[in-house]
C-alpha positions in Angstrom: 15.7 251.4 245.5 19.0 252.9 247.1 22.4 250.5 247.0 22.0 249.0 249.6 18.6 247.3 248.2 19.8 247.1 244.8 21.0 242.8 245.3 16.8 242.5 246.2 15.1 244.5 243.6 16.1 241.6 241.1 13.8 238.9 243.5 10.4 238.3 243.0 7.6 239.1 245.2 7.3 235.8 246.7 10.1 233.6 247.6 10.3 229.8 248.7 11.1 229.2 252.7 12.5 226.1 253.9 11.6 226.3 257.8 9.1 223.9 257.7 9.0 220.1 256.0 12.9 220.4 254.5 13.8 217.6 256.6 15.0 213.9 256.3 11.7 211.8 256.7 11.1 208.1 255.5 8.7 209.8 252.8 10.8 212.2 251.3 14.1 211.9 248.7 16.5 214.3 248.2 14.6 214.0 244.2 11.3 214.7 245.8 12.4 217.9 247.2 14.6 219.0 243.9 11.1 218.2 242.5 9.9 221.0 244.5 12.8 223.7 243.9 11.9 222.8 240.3 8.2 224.0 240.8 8.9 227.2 242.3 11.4 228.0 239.8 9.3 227.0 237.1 6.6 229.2 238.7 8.5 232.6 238.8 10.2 232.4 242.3 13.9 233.3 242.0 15.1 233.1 246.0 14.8 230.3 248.6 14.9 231.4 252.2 17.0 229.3 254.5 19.0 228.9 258.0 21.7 226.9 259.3 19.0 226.2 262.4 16.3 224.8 259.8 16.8 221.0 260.5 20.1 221.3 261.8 21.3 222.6 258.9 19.7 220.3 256.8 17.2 222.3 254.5 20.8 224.7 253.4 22.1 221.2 252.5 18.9 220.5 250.2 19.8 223.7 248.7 22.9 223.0 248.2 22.7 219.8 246.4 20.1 221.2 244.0 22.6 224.1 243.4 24.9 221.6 242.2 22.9 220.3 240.2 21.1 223.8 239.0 24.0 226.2 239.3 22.7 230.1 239.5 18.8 229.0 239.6 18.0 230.3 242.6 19.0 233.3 245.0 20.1 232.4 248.4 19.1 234.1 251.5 20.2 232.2 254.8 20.4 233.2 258.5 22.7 232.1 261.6 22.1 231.7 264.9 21.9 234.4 267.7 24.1 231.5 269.8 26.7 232.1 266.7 26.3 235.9 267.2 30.7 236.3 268.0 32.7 236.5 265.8 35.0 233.5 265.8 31.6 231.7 265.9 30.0 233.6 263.1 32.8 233.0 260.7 32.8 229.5 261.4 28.9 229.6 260.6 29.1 231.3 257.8 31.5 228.3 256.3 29.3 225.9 257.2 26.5 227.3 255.3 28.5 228.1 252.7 29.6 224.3 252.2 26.7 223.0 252.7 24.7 225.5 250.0 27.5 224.8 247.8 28.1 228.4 247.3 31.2 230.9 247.5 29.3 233.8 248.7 25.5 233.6 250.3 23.2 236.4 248.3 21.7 237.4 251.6 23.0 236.5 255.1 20.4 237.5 257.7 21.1 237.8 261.4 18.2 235.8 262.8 17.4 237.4 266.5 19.4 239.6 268.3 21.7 237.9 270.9 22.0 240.2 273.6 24.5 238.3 275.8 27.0 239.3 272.4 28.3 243.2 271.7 26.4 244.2 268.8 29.6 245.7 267.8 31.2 242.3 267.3 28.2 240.8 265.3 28.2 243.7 263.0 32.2 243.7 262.7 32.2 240.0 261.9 29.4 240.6 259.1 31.2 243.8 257.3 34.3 241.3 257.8 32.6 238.7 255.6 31.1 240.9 253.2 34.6 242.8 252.7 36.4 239.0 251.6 32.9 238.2 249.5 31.5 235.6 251.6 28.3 237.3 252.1 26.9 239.6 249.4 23.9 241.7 251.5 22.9 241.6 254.8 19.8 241.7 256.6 18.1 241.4 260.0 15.1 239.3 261.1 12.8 240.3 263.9 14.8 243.5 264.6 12.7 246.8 265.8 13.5 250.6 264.5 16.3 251.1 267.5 17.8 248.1 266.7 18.2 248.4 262.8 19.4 252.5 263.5 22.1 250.9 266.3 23.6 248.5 263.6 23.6 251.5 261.1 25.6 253.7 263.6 28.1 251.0 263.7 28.4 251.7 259.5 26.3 248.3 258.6 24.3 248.4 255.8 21.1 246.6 256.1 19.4 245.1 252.8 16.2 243.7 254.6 13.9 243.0 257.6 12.3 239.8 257.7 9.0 239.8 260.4 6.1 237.7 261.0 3.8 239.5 258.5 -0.3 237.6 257.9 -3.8 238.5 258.2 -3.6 238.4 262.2 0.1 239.5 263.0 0.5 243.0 261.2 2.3 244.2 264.4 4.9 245.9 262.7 2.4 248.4 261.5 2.1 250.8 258.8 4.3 253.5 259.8 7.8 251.0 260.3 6.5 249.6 256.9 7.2 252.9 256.0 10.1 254.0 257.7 11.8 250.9 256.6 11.0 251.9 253.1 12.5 255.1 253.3 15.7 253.8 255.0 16.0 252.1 251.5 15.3 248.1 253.6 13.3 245.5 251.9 10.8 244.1 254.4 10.1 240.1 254.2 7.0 238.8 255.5 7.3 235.5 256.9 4.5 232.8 258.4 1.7 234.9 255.5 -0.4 231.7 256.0 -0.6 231.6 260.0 -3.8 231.5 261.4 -5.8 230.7 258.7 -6.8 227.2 259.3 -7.9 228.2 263.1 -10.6 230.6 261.7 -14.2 229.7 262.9 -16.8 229.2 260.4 -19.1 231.7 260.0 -16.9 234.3 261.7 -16.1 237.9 260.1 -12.9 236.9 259.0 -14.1 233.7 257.7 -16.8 235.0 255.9 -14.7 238.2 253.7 -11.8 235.3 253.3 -14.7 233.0 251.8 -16.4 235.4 250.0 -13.6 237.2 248.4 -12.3 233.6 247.5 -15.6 232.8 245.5 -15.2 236.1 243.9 -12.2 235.8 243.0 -12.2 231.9 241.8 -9.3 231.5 244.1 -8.6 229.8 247.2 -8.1 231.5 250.6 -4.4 231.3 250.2 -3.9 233.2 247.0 -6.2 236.1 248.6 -4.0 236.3 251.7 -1.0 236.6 249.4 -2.9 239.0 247.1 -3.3 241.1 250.0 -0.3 240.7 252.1 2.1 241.6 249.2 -0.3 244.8 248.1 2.4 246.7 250.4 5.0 248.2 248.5 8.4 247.0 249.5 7.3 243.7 250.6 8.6 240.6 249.5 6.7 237.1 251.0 8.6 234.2 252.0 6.5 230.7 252.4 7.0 227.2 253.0 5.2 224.4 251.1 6.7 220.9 250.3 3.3 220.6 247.6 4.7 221.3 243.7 0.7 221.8 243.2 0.3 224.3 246.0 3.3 225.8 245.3 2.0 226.7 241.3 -1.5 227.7 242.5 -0.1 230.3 245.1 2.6 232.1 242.3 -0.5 232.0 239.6 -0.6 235.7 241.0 -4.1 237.4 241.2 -5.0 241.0 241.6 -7.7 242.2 244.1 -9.5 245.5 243.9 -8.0 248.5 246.6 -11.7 248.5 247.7 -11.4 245.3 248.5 -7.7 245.2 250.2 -9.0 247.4 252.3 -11.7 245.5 253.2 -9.4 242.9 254.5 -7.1 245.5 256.4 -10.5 246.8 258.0 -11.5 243.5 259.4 -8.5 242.2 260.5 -7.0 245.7 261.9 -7.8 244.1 265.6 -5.9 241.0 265.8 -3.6 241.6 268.0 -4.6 242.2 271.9 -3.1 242.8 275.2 -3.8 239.4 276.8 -3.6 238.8 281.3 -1.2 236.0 281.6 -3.2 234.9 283.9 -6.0 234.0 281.4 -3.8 231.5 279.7 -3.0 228.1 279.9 -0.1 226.9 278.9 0.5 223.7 278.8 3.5 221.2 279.8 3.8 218.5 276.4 7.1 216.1 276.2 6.3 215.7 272.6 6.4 219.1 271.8 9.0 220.1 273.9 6.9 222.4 275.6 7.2 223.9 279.4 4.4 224.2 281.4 5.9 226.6 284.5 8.7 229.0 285.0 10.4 226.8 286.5 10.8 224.2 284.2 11.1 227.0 281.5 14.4 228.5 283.5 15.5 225.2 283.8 15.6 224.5 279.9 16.0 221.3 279.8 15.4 221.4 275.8 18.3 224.0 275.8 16.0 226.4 273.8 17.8 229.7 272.7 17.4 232.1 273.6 16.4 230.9 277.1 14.1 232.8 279.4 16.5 235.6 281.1 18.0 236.1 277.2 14.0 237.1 276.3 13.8 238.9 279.5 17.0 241.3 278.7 15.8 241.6 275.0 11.9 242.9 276.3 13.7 245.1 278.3 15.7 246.6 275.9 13.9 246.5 272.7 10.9 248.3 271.8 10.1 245.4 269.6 7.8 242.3 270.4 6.5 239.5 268.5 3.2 238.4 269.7 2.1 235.3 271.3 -0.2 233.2 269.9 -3.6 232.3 271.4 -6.8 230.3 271.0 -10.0 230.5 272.7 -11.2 227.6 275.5 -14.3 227.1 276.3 -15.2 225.5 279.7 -11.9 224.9 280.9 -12.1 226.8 284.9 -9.9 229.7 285.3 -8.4 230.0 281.8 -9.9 232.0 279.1 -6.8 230.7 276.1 -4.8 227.8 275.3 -0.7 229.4 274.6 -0.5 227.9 271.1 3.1 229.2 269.8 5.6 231.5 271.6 5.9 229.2 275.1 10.0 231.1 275.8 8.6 234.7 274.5 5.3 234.2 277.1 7.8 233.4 279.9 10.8 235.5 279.1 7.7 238.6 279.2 6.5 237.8 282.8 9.7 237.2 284.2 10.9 240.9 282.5 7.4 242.3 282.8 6.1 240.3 285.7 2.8 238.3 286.3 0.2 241.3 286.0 1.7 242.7 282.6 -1.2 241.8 279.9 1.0 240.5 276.8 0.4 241.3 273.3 -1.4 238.3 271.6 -2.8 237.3 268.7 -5.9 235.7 269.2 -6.5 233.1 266.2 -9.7 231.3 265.1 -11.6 234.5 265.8 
């Protein structure tokens, strides 16, 4: 690894995330969740994954208090906000993570999407600005394409990592950025590695090599996702699980045959597709905070951000795209797919695209 990746070649493959279920809820203590820190350490994994956005800052305060209590257990790698993307704003974010993980320098700070609205030149200022006074020890990107990563290096920023959606059914990033980012001497990490795995049909191809791969095996569908998705060199996996017992069964690590990791890559090399908008319904939902027209979408009322015209300057821009996701209907008139995660990227594309633009999906359950 060159210098720049030295601070990640001491964290293990997999790494705890805290996106999902670090949250205050009638059902679960701060104990309960130092319960689970204490399973993932006790299983091998040395960094937790983090952002000041993850229940309003919230999960870094979990951390924190479990630092406290467990000082040096546990790498930190955090993120901040593309709304916090100037510098007076960054600073300030980067204190109140820093309080809040109990920590005098975050081990990773990780822009967390690119805010176009904000000169890159005064993001990556303010980040070289906290790594100089020792605030931040490595930085990294998150969702960031090739022209992106080589605009913040022209500016003299060193980047430590990339994290990207990486599973079974989003391997958009593809082989040769894989490789490119491991030449540039950047540690990849795969987030979501689990997505899409529960909509899988029965019977289907996927389904089947998943199932029968898992009997050979004597492990459960999980583990041979993880077995496959960290075969890639330079890959670390981040995952969130709030189950001590799920959390010890995926780090009890198995190996899988290169015949048989490339049966996987085989049948799920199609996964992503170039969807009509037209095809797809997407729904309006108050409880999810969802928008159901352009509209309501460019109205915001749920202050999402980025909004809709932030999307459509960043699809113009960038060369990157994550994926939409998508599940089959059946019966349901016009529409062919139900919108299932990515409502601001499916609007911010047709108002940069426009309406007859197919967007790339990922279609799960198949």
């Amino acid at each position: 690894m060159t210098d720049r990746t030295e601070s990640l070649s001491k964290y293990s493959k997999l790494g705890l995330g805290t996106g999902t279920g670090f949250k205050k809820t009638d059902n679960a203590s701060i104990k309960d969740f130092h319960g689970i820190f204490k399973a993932a350490k006790d299983t091998g994994i040395n960094w937790l994954d983090s952002a000041e956005a993850y229940s309003d800052g919230y999960a870094e305060t979990i951390i924190g208090d479990y630092l406290r209590a467990n000082p040096g257990s546990f790498s930190v790698a955090s993120k901040f906000s593309p709304v916090n993307a100037t510098r007076k704003a960054l600073k300030l974010a980067c204190e109140r993570s820093l309080k809040r993980l109990n920590k005098d320098c975050i081990d990773l700070y990780q822009i967390h999407w690119m805010n176009y609205s904000v000169p890159l030149e005064e993001t990556v200022g303010a980040l070289m600005e906290l790594k100089k006074e020792g605030k931040v020890n490595a930085i990294g990107v998150c969702n960031f394409s090739s022209r992106e990563i080589k605009a913040c290096e022209n500016l003299g920023l060193e980047i430590s990592s990339n994290q990207v959606e990486f599973n079974l059914f989003n391997r958009a990033v593809g082989d040769s950025f894989l490789k490119e980012m491991e030449k540039k001497g950047i540690g990849v990490i795969g987030y979501s590695p689990f997505d899409g795995i529960a909509n899988l049909h029965i019977g289907s191809e996927k389904h089947k090599i998943l199932d029968n791969f898992s009997q050979k095996y004597s492990s459960s569908i999980h583990k041979i996702a993880l077995a496959y998705l960290t075969s890639f060199s330079n890959m670390f996996i981040s995952y969130s699980s709030t189950k001590a017992h799920h959390i010890k069964e995926n780090n009890n690590s198995i190996n899988i045959s290169s015949e048989d990791i490339k049966a996987i890559a085989s049948v799920f090399s199609s996964s992503v597709h170039l969807v009509d908008t037209s095809l797809i319904k997407v729904n309006e939902n108050e409880a999810q905070q969802s928008y159901g027209s352009l509209g309501e979408a460019l109205e915001n009322k749920y202050d999402y951000f980025p909004g809709v015209m932030e999307l459509a300057d960043e699809f113009n821009l960038s060369d990157y795209f994550k994926p939409i996701k998508i599940k089959e209907l059946l019966g349901d008139g016009d529409y062919k797919y139900e919108l299932t995660g990515g409502m601001m990227r499916y609007w911010g594309w047709i108002t940069a695209k426009g309406p007859s633009a197919p967007i790339p999906s990922i279609h799960l359950g198949s």
